[in-house]
KEZADREN-14080 format. One line per field, with one value per residue (C-alpha): residue number from 0; y, x, z. Coordinates in nm, 4 decimals. Last residue first. Example, Ala and Ser with C-alpha at 12.3 -4.5 7.8 and 13.67 -1.06 7.14 Angstrom:
! KEZADREN-14080
num = [1  0] $
y = [-0.1060  -0.4500] $
x = [1.3670  1.2300] $
z = [0.7140  0.7800] $
This chain:
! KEZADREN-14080
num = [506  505  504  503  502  501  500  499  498  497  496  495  494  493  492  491  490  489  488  487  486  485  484  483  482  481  480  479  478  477  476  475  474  473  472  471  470  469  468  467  466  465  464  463  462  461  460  459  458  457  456  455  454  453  452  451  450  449  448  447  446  445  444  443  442  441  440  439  438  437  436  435  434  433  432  431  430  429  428  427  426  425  424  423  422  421  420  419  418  417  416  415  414  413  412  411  410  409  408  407  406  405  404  403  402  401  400  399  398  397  396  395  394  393  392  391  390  389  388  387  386  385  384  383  382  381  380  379  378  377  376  375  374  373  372  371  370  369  368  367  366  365  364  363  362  361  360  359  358  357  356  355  354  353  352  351  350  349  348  347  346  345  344  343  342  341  340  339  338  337  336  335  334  333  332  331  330  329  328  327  326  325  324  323  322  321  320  319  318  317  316  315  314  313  312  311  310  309  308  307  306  305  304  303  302  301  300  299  298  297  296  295  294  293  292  291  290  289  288  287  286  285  284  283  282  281  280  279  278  277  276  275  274  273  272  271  270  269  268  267  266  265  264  263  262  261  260  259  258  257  256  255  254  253  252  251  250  249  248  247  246  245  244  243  242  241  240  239  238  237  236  235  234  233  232  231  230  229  228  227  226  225  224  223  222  221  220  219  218  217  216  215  214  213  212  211  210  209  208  207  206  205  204  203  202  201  200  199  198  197  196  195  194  193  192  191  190  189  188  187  186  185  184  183  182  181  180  179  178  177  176  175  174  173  172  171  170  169  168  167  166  165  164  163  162  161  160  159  158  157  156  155  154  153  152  151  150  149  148  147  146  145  144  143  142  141  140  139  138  137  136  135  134  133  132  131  130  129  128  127  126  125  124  123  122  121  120  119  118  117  116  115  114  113  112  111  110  109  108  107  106  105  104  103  102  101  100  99  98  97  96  95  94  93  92  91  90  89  88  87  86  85  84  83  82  81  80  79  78  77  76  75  74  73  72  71  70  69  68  67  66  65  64  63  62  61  60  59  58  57  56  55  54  53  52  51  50  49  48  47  46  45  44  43  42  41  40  39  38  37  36  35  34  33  32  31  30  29  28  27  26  25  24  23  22  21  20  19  18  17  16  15  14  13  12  11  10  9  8  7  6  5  4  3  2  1  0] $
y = [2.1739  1.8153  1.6312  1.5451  1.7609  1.6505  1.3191  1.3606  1.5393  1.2836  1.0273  1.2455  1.5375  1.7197  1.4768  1.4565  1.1193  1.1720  1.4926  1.3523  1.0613  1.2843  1.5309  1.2316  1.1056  1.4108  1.5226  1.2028  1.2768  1.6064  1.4852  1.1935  1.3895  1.6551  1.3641  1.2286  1.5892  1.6560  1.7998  1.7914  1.6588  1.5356  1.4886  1.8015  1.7625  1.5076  1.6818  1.9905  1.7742  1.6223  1.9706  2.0843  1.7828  1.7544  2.2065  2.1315  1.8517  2.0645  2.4011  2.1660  2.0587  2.4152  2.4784  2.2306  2.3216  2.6826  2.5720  2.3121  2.5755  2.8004  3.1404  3.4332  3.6244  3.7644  4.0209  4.2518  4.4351  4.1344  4.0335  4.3884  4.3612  3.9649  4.1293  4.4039  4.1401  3.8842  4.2163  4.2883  3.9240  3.9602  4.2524  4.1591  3.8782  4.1213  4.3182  3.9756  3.8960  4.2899  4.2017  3.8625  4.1397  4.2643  4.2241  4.5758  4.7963  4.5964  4.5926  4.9925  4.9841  4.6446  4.7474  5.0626  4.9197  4.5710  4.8009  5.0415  4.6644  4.5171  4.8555  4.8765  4.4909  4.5357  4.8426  4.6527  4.3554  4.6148  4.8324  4.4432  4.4399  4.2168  3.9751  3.6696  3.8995  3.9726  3.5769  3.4999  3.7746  3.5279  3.2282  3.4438  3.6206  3.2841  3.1632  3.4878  3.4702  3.1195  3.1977  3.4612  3.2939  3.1778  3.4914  3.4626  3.1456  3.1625  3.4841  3.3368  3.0379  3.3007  3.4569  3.0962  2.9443  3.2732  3.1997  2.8078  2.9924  3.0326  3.0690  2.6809  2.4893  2.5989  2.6640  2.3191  2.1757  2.4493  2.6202  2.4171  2.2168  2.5945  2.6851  2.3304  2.4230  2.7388  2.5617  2.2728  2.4981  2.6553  2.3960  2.2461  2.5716  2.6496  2.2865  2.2115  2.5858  2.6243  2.3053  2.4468  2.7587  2.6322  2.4623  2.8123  2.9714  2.7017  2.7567  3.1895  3.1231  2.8729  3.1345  3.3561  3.1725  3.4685  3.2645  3.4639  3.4589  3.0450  3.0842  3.3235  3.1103  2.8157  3.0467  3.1771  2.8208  2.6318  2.8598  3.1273  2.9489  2.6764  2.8231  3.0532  2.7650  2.5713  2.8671  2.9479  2.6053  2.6494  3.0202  2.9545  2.8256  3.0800  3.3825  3.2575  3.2231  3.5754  3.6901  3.5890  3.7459  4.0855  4.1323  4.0174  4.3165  4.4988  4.8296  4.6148  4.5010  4.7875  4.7289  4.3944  4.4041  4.6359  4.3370  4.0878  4.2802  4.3297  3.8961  3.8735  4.1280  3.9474  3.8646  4.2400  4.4201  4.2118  4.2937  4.6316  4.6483  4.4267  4.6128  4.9177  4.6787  4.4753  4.8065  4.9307  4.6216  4.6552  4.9569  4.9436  5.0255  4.7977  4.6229  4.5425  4.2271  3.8617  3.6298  3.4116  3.1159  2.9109  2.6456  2.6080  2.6614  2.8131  2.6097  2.6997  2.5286  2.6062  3.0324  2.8575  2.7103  3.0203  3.2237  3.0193  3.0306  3.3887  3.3647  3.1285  3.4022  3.6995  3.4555  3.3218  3.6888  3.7009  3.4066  3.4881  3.8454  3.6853  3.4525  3.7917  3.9442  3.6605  3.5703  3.3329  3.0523  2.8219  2.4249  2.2705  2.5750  2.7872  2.5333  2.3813  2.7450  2.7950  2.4508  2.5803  2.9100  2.7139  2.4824  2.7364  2.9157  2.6464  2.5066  2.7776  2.5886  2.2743  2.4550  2.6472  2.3498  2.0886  2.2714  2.2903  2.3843  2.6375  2.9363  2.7783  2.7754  3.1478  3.2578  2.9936  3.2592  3.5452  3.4129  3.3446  3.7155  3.8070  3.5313  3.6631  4.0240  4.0089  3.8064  4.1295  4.2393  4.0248  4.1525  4.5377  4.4487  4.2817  4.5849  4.8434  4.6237  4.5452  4.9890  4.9572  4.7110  4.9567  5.0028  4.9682  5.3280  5.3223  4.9140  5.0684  5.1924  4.8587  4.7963  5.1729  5.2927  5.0094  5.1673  5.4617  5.3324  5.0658  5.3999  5.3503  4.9750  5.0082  5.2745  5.0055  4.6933  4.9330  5.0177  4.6415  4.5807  4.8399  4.7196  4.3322  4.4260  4.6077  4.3301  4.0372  4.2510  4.2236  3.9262  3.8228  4.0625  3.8907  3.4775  3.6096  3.7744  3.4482  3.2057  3.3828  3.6349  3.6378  3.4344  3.6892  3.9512  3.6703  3.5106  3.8321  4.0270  3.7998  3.6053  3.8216  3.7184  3.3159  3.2386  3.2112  3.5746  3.6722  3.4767  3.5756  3.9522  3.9465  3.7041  3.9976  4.2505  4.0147  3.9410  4.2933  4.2406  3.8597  3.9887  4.2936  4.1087  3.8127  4.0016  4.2027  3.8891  3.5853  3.3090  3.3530  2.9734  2.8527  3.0372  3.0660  2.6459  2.6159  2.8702  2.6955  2.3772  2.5440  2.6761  2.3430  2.1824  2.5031  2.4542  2.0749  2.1706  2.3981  2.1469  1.9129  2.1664  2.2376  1.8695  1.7494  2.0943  2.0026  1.6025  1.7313  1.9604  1.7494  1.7748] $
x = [7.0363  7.0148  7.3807  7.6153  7.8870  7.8561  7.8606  8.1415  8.3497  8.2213  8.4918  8.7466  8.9895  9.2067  9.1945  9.5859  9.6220  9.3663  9.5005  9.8463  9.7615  9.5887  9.8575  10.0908  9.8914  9.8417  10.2495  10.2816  10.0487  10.1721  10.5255  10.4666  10.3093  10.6206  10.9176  10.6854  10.6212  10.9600  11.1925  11.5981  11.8417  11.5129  11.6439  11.5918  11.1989  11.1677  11.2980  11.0504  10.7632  10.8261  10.8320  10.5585  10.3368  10.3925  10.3567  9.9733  9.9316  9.9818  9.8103  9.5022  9.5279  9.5432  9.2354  9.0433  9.0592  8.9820  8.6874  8.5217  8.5893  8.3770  8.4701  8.1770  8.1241  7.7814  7.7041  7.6460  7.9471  8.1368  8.0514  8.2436  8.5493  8.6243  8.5593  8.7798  9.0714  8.9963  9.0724  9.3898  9.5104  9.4402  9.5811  9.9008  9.9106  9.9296  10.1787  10.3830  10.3226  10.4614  10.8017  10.8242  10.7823  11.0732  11.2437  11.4167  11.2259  10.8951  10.8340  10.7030  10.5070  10.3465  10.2571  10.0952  9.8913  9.7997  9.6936  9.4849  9.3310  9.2487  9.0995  8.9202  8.7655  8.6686  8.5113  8.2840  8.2019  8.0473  7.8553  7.7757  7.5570  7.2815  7.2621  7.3308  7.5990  7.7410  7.7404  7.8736  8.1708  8.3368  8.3237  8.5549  8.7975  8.8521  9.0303  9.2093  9.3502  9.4119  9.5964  9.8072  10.0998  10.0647  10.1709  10.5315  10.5891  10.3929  10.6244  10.9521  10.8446  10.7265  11.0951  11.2250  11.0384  11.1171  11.4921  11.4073  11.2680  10.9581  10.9376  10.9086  10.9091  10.9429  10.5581  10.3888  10.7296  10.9128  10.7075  10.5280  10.9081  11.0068  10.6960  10.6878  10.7610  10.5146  10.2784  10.2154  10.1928  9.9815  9.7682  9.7876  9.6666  9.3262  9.2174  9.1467  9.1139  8.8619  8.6030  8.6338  8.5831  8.2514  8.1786  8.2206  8.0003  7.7249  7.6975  7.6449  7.4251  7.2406  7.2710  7.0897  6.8371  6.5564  6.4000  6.5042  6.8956  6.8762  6.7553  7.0491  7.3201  7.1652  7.2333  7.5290  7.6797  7.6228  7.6785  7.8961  8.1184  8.1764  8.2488  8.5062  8.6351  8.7226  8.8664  9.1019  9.2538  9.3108  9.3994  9.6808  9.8243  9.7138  9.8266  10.1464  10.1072  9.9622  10.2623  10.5378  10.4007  10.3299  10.6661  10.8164  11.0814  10.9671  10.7730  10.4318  10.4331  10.2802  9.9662  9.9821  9.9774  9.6943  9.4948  9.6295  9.4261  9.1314  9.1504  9.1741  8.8122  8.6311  8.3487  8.3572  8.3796  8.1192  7.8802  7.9622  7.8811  7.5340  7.3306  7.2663  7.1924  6.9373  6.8652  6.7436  6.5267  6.3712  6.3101  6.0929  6.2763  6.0730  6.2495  6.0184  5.9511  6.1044  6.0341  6.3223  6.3077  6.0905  5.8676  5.6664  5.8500  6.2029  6.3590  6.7192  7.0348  6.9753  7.0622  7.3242  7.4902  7.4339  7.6272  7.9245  7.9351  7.9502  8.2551  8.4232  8.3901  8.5284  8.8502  8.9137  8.9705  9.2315  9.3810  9.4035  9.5753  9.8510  9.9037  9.9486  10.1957  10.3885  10.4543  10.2367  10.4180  10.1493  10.1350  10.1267  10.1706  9.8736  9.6320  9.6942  9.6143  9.2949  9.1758  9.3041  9.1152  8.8095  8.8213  8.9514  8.5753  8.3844  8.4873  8.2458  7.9332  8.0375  7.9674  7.6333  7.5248  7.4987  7.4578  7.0403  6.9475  6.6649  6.8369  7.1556  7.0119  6.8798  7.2912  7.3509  7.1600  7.3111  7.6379  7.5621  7.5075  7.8344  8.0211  7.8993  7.9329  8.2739  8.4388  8.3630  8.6945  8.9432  8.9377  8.9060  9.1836  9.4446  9.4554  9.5243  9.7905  9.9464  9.9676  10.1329  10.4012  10.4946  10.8398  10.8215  10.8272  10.4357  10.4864  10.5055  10.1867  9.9744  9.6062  9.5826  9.7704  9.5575  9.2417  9.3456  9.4213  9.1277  8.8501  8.6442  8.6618  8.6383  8.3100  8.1730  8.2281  8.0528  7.7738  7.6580  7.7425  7.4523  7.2296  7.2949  7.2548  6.9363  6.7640  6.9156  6.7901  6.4721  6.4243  6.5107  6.2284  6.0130  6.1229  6.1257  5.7527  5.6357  5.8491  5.7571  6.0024  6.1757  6.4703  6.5148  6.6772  6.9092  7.0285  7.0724  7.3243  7.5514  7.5193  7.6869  8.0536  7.9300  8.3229  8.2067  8.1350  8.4841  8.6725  8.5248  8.5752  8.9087  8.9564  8.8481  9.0552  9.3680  9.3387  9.4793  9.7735  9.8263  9.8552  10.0750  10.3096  10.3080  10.4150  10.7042  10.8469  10.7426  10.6718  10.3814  10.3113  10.4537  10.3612  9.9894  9.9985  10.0958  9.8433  9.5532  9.6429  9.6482  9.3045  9.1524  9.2675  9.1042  8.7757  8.7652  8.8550  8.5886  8.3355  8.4134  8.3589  8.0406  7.9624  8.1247  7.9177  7.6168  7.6578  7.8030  7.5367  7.2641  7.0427] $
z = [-2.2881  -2.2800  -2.0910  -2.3336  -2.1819  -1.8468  -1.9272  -2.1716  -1.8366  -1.5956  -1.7002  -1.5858  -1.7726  -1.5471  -1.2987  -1.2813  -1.4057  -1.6782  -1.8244  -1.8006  -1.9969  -2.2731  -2.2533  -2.3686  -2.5856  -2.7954  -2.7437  -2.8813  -3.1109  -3.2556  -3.2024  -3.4561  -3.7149  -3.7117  -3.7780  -4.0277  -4.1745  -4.1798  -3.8529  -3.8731  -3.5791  -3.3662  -2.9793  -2.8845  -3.0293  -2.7664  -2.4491  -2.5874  -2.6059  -2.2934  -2.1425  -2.3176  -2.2377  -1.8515  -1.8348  -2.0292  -1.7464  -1.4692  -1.6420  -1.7079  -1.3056  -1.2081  -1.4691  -1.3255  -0.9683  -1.0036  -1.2454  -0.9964  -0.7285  -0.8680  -1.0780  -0.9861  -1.2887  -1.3540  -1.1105  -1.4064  -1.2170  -1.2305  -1.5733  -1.7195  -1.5143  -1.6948  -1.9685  -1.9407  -1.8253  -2.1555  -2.3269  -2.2061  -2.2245  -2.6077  -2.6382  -2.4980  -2.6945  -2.9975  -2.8348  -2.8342  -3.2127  -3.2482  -3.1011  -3.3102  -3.5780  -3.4801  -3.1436  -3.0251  -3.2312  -3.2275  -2.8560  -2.8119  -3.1291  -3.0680  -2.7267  -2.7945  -3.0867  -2.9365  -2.6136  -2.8686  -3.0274  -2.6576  -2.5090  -2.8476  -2.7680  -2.4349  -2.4932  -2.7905  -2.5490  -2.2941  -2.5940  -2.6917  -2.3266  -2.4813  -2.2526  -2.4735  -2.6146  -2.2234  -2.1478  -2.5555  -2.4798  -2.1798  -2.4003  -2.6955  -2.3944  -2.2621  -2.5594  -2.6435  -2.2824  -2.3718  -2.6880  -2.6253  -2.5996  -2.9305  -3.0741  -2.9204  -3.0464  -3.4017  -3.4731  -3.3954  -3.6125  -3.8865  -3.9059  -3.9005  -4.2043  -4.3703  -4.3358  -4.4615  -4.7680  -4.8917  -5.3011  -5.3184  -4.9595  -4.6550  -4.5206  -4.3523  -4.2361  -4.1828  -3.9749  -3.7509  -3.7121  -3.5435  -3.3768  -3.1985  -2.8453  -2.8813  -3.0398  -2.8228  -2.4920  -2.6513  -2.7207  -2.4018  -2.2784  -2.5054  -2.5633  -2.2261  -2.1218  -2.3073  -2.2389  -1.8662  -1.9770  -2.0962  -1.8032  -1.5970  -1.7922  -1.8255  -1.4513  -1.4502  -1.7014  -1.5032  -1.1882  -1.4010  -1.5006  -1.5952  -1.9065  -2.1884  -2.0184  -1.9704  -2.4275  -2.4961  -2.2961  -2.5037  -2.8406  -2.7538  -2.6290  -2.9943  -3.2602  -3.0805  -2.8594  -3.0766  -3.3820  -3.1735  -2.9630  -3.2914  -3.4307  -3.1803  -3.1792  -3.5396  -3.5108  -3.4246  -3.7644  -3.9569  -3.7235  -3.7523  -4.1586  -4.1531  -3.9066  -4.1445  -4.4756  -4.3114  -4.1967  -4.5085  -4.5087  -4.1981  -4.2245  -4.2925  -3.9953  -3.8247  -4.0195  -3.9825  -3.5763  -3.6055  -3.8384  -3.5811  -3.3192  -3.5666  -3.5472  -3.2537  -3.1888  -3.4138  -3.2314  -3.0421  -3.3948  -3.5564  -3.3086  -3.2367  -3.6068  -3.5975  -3.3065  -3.5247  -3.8065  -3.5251  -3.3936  -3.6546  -3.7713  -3.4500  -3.4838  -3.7521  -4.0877  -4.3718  -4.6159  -4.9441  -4.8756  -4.8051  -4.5894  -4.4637  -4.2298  -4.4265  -4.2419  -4.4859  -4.8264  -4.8503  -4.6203  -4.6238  -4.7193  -5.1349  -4.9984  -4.7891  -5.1352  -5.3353  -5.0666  -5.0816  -5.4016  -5.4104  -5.1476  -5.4008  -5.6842  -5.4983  -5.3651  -5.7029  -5.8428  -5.5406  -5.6721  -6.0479  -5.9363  -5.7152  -6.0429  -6.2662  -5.9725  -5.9720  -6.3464  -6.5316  -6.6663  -6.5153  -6.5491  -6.1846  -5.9579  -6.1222  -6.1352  -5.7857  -5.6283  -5.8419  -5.6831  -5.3345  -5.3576  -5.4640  -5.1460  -4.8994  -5.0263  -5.0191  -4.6837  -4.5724  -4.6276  -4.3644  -4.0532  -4.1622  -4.3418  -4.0572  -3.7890  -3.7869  -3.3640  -3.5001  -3.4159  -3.5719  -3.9030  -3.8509  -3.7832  -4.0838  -4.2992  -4.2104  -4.2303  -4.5599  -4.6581  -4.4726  -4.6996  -5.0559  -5.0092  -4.8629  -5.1460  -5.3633  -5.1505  -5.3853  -5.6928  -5.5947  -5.3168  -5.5102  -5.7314  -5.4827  -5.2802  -5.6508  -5.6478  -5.2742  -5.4295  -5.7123  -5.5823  -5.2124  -5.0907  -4.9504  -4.8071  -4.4799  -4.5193  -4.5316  -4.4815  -4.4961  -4.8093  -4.9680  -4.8542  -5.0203  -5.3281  -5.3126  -5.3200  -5.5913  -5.5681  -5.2247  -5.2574  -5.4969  -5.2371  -4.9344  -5.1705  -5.2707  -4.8813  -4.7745  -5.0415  -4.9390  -4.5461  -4.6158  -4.8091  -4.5776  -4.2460  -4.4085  -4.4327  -4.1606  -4.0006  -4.2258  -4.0949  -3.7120  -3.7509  -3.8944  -3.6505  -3.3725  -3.1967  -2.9348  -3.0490  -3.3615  -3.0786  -2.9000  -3.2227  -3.4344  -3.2994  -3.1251  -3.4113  -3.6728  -3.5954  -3.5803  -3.6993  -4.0731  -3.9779  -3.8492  -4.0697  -4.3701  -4.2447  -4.2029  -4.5048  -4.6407  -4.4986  -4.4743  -4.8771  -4.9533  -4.7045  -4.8171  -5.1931  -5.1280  -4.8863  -5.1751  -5.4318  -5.2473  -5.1066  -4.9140  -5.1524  -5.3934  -5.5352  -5.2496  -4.9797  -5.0920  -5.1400  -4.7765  -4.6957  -4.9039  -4.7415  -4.4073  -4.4785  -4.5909  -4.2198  -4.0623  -4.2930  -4.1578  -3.8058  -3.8097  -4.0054  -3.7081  -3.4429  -3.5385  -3.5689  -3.2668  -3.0817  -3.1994  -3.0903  -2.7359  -2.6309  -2.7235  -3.0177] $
């Protein structure tokens, strides 16, 4: 499969799950609004969705693609196997030490909400229903990491729409004909949450061959090293890969001292992380792997290549889309969230949010293709620095900024992170001797900045004009502001006839 078809398809079932996930969130802030209620529900749901996120994201690949690519097919399908067997005992234990534990945990996720009434006590709750969730989606992502070692997409993009799809159902059922109050619905969807992550599992476990060909052999798990160092391997892992999203998790925590703090910077983080997501998916089911295989066979300088194209492909989604959302934070958020129990002043505390959060996105953007070069290596102790330099900056920065602007102050210190770990990893390749920038990508990414500056700036001229924003109003700046880039792109060489050539050429 070429380069291009895998990575349409991956990024088709991202865009797919992303456009599932706003529904959900749209539904979330109306059914739950922005108060007490929904601050305890979206601060419990973080830590799995955390994790869902992370691993629907490829989070677990880095770990497994490059080690289970050495192997034959026989040896690859046991050792599988038994990385599923230890991972489901050690995740069995993890969910009843939360459920033991939940008070604590929600003390945690959220201490400013400590002298909020009961609020910290729904926190508590929200997580024993909810966390099961993890369980289910780490197990798949298991699975599509071996369906992705074998160049099969299909499954592993498409599986996780489950989970926004059950949560939605649930959603629909308790707006149309509930009486429940608030806390009781906030309880029905985090029940939902456990149960759609099973699913998901059940529907990778029918994905994979189970007869010749099978990719998973199980036995009773056996701890050779290699099997060690896979688990040992799979933390760092997780934490590198996920590395925004831990950021946003800091940023949360601080949050949670401002009335709907939390509320306003999950719906921010919700809407950027659609661009994000499709260079996440991308970047670790489709480039990983090929960066693994040019790694196995000594091509350096072909890493060093595939690299550079790849933050090619980043920066022409990454700063155009920025761009976008920071001109159209405001319509963004009252459009898609104002409605029900969130109000027009919520709709404004989250567009503040969304502007200042979104200009992290490239960094964050290059930081996720950068980490597949040292994965596909093997240097995750090098991914891993990157990322706690990029949470304890998030911390420092957040802390320092959110006195004087809020949790827009905190969105910023969250940027921060994100441009301070792009930096460590750009320190990182050059002492592997792995980072050396061509002129193709210095001249691309001046012309991407020249066209991504055209679009804003009509964009903002255009949304000046607009009294009052709907979703009409909103459709038609999102492709203008398309068409526009698009035109720009082309006049300025940004984007040329070569690029789908380049992109569809055989790996």
């Amino acid at each position: 499969m070429s380069l291009i078809r895998s990575s349409l398809l991956v990024g088709l079932g991202s865009v797919a799950s992303r456009i599932l996930g706003f529904g959900r969130d749209i539904l979330f802030a109306q059914v739950l609004g922005a108060g007490p209620v929904a601050d305890a529900f979206l601060a419990a749901f973080r830590l799995p969705n955390l994790v869902r996120r992370i691993v629907g994201e490829g989070g677990l690949n880095p770990a497994l693609v490059p080690a289970l690519s050495r192997l034959e097919p026989g040896e690859a399908a046991r050792v599988a196997g038994d990385v599923v067997s230890v991972f489901a005992l050690a995740l069995l234990a993890l969910s009843g030490l939360v459920e033991i534990g939940a008070g604590l945990l929600a003390f945690v996720l959220a201490p400013g909400l400590v002298d909020d009434g009961g609020t910290l006590a729904l926190v508590a709750l929200y997580t024993r229903l909810g966390f099961p969730m993890v369980l289910g989606v780490t197990l798949s992502s298991v699975a599509a990491a071996l369906l992705n070692l074998r160049g099969r997409y299909g499954a592993a993009a498409f599986a996780p729409l489950i989970v926004n799809g059950g949560l939605i159902a649930v959603a629909v059922a308790l707006e149309a004909g509930s009486t429940l109050p608030l806390p009781e619905k906030a309880a029905w969807l985090a029940a939902a949450a456990s149960l759609s992550g099973l699913l998901q599992l059940a529907a990778m476990a029918a994905a994979l061959p189970w007869g010749e060909g099978r990719m998973i052999a199980f036995r009773v798990p056996r701890p050779s090293p290699l099997v060690k160092s896979l688990l040992l391997a799979g933390f760092p892992a997780l934490v590198a890969s996920g590395a925004v999203q831990l950021f946003v998790l800091v940023g949360t925590q601080i949050a949670s001292f401002w009335p709907s703090g939390v509320s306003w910077l999950y719906y921010a983080d919700r809407v950027m992380q659609l661009p994000l997501g499709l260079m996440a998916a991308f970047a670790a089911s489709v480039l990983l792997p090929q960066l693994a295989l040019k790694h196995r066979a000594g091509e350096d300088e072909a890493v060093v290549a595939a690299q550079n194209r790849a933050l090619e492909l980043a920066l022409l989604l990454a700063l155009p889309a920025a761009a976008a959302l920071v001109v159209l934070a405001w319509p963004i958020a009252s459009v898609l969230f104002a409605r029900g129990a969130f109000t027009q002043a919520d709709a404004a505390g989250t567009a503040r949010v969304l502007a200042c959060l979104s200009l992290g996105l490239p960094f964050a953007t290059v930081a996720k293709v950068l980490s597949q070069t040292l994965f596909a290596r093997n240097h995750l102790r090098a991914t891993l620095v990157a990322a706690l330099i990029g949470i304890a900056v998030t911390a420092a920065a957040s802390l320092l900024l959110a006195p004087a602007f809020g949790v827009a102050g905190i969105a910023l210190g969250i940027s921060l992170g994100c441009f301070a770990q792009a930096g460590v990893l750009v320190g990182s390749l050059r002492r592997l001797g792995l980072w050396s920038p061509d002129a193709a990508l210095g001249g691309r990414a001046v012309r991407i900045a020249c066209a991504s500056t055209v679009m804003g700036l009509g964009l903002a001229a255009a949304a000046a004009l607009v009294p009052r924003a709907d979703a009409v109003v909103l459709a038609a700046l999102c492709l203008g502001g398309l068409v526009l880039y698009g035109a720009a792109a082309r006049l300025t060489g940004a984007l040329t006839r070569d690029d789908i050539a380049l992109l569809a050429k055989k790996a």
